[in-house]
C-alpha positions in Angstrom: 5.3 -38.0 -22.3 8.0 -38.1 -19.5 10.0 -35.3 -21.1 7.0 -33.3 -20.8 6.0 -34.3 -17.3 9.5 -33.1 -16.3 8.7 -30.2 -17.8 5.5 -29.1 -16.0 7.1 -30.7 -12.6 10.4 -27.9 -13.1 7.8 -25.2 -13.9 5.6 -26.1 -10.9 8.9 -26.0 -8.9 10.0 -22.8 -10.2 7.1 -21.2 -9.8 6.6 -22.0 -6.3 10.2 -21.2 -5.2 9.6 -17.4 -7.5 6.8 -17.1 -4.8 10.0 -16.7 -2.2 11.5 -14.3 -3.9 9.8 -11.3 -2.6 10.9 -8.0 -1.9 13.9 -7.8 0.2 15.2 -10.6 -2.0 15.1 -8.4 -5.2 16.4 -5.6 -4.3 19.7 -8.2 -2.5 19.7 -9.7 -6.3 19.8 -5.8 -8.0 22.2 -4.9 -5.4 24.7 -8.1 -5.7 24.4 -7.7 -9.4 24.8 -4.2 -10.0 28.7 -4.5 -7.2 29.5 -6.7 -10.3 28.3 -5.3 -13.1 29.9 -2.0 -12.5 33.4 -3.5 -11.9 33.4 -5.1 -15.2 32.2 -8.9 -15.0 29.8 -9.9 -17.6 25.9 -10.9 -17.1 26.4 -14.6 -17.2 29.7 -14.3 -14.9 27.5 -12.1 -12.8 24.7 -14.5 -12.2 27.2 -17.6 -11.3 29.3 -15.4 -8.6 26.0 -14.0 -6.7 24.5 -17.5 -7.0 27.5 -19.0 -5.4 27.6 -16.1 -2.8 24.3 -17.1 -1.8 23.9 -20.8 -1.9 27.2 -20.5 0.2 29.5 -22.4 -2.6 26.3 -25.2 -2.8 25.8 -25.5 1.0 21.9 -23.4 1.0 21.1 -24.5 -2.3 17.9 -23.1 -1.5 18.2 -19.4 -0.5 15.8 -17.8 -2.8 18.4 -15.3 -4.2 20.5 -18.3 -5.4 17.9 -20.1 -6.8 16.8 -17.0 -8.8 20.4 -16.6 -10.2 20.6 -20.4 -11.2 17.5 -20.2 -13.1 17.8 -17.2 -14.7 21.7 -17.7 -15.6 20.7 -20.9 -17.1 18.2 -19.6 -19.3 20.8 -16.5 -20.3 23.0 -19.2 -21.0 20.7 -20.6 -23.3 20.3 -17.6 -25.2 17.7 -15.6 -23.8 17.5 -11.4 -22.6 17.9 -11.4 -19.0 14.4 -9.5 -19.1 12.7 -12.4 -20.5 14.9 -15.0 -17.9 13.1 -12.9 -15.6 9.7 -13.0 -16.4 9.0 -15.7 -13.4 11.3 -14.0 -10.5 10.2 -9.9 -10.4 6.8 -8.3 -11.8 6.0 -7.8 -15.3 6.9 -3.9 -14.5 10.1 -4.6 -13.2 10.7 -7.4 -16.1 10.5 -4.0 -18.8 12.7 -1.9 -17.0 15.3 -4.8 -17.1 14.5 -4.9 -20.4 14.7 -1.1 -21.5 18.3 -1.0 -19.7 19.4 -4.1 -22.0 18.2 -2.4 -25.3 19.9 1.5 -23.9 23.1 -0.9 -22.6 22.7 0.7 -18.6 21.8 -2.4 -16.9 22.6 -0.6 -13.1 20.7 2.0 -14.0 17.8 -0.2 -14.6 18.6 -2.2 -11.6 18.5 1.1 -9.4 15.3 2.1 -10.8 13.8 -1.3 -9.5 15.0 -1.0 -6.2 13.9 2.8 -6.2 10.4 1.4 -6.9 10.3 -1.6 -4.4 12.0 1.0 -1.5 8.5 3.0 -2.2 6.6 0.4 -2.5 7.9 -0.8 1.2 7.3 2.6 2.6 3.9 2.8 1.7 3.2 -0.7 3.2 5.0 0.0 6.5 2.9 3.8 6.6 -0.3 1.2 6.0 0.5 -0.8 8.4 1.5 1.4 11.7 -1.2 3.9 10.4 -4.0 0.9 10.8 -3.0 -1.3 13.6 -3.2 1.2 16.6 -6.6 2.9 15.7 -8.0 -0.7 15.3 -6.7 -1.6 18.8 -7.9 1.5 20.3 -11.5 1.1 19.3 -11.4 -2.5 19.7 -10.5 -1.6 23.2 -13.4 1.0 23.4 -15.9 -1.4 22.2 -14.9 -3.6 25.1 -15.2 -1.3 27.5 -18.8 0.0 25.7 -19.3 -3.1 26.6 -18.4 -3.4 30.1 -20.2 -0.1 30.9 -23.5 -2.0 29.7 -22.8 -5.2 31.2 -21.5 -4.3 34.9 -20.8 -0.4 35.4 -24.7 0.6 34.8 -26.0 -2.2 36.6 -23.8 -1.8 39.8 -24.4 1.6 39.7 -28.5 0.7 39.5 -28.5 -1.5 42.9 -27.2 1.6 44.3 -29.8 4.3 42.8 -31.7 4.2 39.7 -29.5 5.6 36.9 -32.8 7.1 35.0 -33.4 9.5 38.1 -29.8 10.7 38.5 -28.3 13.7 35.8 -24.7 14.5 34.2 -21.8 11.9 34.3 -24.2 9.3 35.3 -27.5 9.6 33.4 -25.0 9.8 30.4 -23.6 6.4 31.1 -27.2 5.4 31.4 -27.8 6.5 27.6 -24.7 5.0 26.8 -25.4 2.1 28.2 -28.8 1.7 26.9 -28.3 1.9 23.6 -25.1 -0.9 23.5 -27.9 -2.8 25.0 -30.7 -2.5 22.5 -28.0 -1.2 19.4 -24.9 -2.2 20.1 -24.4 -5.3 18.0 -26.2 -3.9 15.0 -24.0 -1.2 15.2 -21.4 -2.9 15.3 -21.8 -5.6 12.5 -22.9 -2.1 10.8 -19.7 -0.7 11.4 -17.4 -3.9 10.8 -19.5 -4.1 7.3 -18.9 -0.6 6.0 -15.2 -1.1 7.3 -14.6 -4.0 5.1 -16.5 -3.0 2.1 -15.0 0.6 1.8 -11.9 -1.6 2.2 -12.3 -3.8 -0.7 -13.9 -1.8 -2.6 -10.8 -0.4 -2.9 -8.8 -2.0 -6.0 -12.5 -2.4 -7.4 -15.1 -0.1 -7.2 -14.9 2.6 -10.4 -16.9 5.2 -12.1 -18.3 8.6 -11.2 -18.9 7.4 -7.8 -15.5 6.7 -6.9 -14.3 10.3 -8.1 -16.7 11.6 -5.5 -15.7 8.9 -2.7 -11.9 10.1 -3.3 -12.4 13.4 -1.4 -13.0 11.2 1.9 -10.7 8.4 3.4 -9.9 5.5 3.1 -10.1 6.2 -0.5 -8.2 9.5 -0.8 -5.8 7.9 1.4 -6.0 4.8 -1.6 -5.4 7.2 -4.2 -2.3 9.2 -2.5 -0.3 6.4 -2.2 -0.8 4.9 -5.5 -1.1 7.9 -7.2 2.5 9.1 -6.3 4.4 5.6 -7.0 2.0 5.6 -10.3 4.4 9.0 -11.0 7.1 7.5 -9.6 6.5 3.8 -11.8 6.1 6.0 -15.4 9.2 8.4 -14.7 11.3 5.1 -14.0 10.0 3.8 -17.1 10.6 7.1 -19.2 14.1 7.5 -17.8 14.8 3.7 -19.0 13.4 5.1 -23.0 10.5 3.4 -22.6 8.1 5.7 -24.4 4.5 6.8 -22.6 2.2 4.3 -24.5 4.5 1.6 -23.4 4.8 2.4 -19.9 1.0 3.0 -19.4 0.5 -0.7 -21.0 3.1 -2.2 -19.0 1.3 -0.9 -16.1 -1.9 -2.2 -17.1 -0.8 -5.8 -17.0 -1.8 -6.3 -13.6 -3.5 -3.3 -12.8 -6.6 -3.2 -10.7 -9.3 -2.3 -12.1 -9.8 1.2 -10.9 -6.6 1.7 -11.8 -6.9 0.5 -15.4 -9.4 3.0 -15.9 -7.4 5.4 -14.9 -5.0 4.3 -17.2 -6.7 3.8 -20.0 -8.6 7.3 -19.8 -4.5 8.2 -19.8 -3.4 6.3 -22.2 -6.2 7.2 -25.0 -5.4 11.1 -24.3 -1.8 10.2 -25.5 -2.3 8.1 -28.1 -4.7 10.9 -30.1 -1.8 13.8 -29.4 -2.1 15.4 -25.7 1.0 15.7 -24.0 0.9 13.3 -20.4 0.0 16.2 -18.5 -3.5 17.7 -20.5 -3.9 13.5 -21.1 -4.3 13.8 -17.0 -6.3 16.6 -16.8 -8.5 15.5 -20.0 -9.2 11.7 -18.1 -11.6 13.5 -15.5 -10.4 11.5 -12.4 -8.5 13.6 -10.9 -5.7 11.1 -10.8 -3.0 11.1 -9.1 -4.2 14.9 -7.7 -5.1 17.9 -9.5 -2.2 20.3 -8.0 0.3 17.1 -9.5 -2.2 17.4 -13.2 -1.0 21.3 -13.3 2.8 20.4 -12.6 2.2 17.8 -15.1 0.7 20.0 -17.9 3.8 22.7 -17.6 6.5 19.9 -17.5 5.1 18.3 -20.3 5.7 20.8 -22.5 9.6 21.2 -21.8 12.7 19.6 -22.9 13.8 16.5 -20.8 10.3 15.5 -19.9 11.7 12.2 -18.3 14.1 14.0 -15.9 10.9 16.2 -14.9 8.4 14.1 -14.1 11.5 11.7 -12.4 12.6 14.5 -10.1 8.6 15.8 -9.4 7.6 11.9 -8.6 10.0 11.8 -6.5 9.4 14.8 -4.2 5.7 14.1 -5.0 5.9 10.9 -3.5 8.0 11.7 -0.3 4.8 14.2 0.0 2.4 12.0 -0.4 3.9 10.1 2.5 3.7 13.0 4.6 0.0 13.9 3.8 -1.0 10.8 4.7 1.3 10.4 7.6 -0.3 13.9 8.7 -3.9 11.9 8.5 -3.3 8.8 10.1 -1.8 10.7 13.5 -4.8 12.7 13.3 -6.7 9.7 13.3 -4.9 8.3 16.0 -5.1 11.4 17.9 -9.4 11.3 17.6 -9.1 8.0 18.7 -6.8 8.5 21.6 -9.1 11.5 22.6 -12.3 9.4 22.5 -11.0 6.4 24.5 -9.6 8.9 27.3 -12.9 10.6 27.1 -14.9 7.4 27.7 -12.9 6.1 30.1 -13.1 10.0 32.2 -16.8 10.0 32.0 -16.7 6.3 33.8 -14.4 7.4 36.0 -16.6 10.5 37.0 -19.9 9.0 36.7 -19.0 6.4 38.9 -17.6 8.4 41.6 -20.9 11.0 41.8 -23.2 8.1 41.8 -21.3 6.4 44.7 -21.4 10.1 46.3 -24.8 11.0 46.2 -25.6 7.2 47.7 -23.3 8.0 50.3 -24.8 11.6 50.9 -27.7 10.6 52.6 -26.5 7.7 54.7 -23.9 10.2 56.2 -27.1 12.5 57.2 
């Protein structure tokens, strides 16, 4: 009973300190391992030197990279693949790469494939990131001043003249300012819903529907970025002789479910005899992009399929990026147009109200 207490109390333990080991401390832990590897110094040597390099000879015994390499060099000790000593540390799609370079005997290989994967993986978070943040403080900022216009602009302006009588710059801030009065908060909790369902709907929503929805953002946008590390994820796999069927089921393991049916749409066209490309083309989702399916169907048919696709998912990829690099500054550019535009017409409507007040008390 105590034995197995112990037991569930290390697994609780590991598993929480795995939760640290994200993705800057993987690719530190490929890196480190792969220095020693190609110079010669086995697995098991491997894992003790970079755990002492970390844990500074014992002194951080808890820096998540020489944690990793105590846990997993004890269980390689023990007598298990380093894939399977793995399974707790990196992601199940990481875990069968490892495992493909131990079975071909090109561990560095494999361990530059993962980092290759978490490097995209990285981009496309940072492009996520700076491409939403601005846009959603610009048109927080417009709502604000939406709202000021309502609240004090309109109604200063009205002690002077009424706002319903007057025409251009002003009468437009009227409008404006009559409907954030009687619409503004529906409209907004409108807007704030669609935002955050089209949002999660994201990973979820599937079917005919979604096909259709992928021609608009933000789910083209969705589909462009995993579409191209979906490329990128199978050519690493390939290139580590894991064959299609494989890869497509490693990839399923914690796939979304709009991915999965992607997938599996892919995954039956290989298993009854199409090459990857018509299994593409044949799935009907237009996933990851029809001009990548046509690459996809003449590749498929030549000789060193895995160097292909590796070499196209990589240029695909780094064109994703761009394409939806090219979007988001458009975006930003709309909204950067539309808040100088509001903040012009206050600026303007303002100044002819307070000069045809003026007007007649220079008469």
């Amino acid at each position: 009973m105590l034995a197995r207490l112990l037991d569930g109390w290390s697994s609780l333990v590991e598993r929480f300190y795995s939760k640290q080991f994200g993705s800057t401390e993987r690719i530190q832990f490929y890196e480190s391992l792969t220095a020693l590897l190609e110079n010669g110094v086995g697995v098991d040597d491997a894992l003790n030197e970079v755990r002492r390099i970390y844990s500074d000879d014992g002194r951080q015994r808890y820096h998540p990279v020489a944690l990793a390499c105590a846990n997993i060099g004890k269980k390689v000790g023990n007598g298990k693949k380093l894939a399977e000593s793995c399974s707790v540390w990196v992601p199940y799609q990481e875990m069968a790469i490892i495992g493909a370079g131990e079975r071909s005997g090109n561990l560095t290989q494999a361990f530059s494939e993962c980092i290759r994967i978490i490097e995209a993986r990285q981009k496309i978070l940072s492009l996520i990131l700076n491409s939403t943040l601005y846009p959603v403080l610009i048109w927080s900022l417009m709502a604000y001043l939406l709202h000021i216009i309502a609240t004090r602009v309109v109604p200063a302006m009205a002690r002077l003249s009424p706002p319903e009588d007057s025409s251009g710059a002003p009468y437009l801030l009227y409008l404006i300012a009559t409907y954030v009065d009687h619409y503004g908060l529906i409209t907004l909790i409108a807007l704030v819903i669609l935002l955050v369902g089209s949002l999660v709907s994201l990973p979820y929503l599937t079917g005919p529907l979604r096909v259709r929805l992928e021609r608009l953002p933000p789910w083209s946008i969705y589909k462009a970025l995993h579409g191209s590390t979906f490329l990128l994820n199978i050519a690493v796999m390939l290139r580590a002789n894991i064959n299609q069927i494989e890869a497509l089921d490693t990839l399923m393991v914690n796939a979304t479910p709009w991915l999965r049916e992607r997938l599996l749409a892919v995954s039956y066209g290989v298993e009854i005899g199409k090459n990857f490309g018509v299994a593409l083309k044949l799935a009907g989702h237009e996933f990851p992009d029809k001009t990548a399916i046509h690459f996809l169907c003449v590749l498929a048919t030549r000789k060193s399929f895995a160097d292909a696709i590796h070499r196209f998912a990589n240029r695909w990829l780094d064109t994703s990026l761009k394409n939806v690099e090219r979007y988001t500054k458009g975006f930003l550019l709309f909204s950067g147009i539309a808040m100088g535009s509001l903040m012009i017409l206050v600026l303007i409507g303002t100044n002819s109200m307070q000069t045809a007040v003026s007007t007649p008390l220079a008469r």
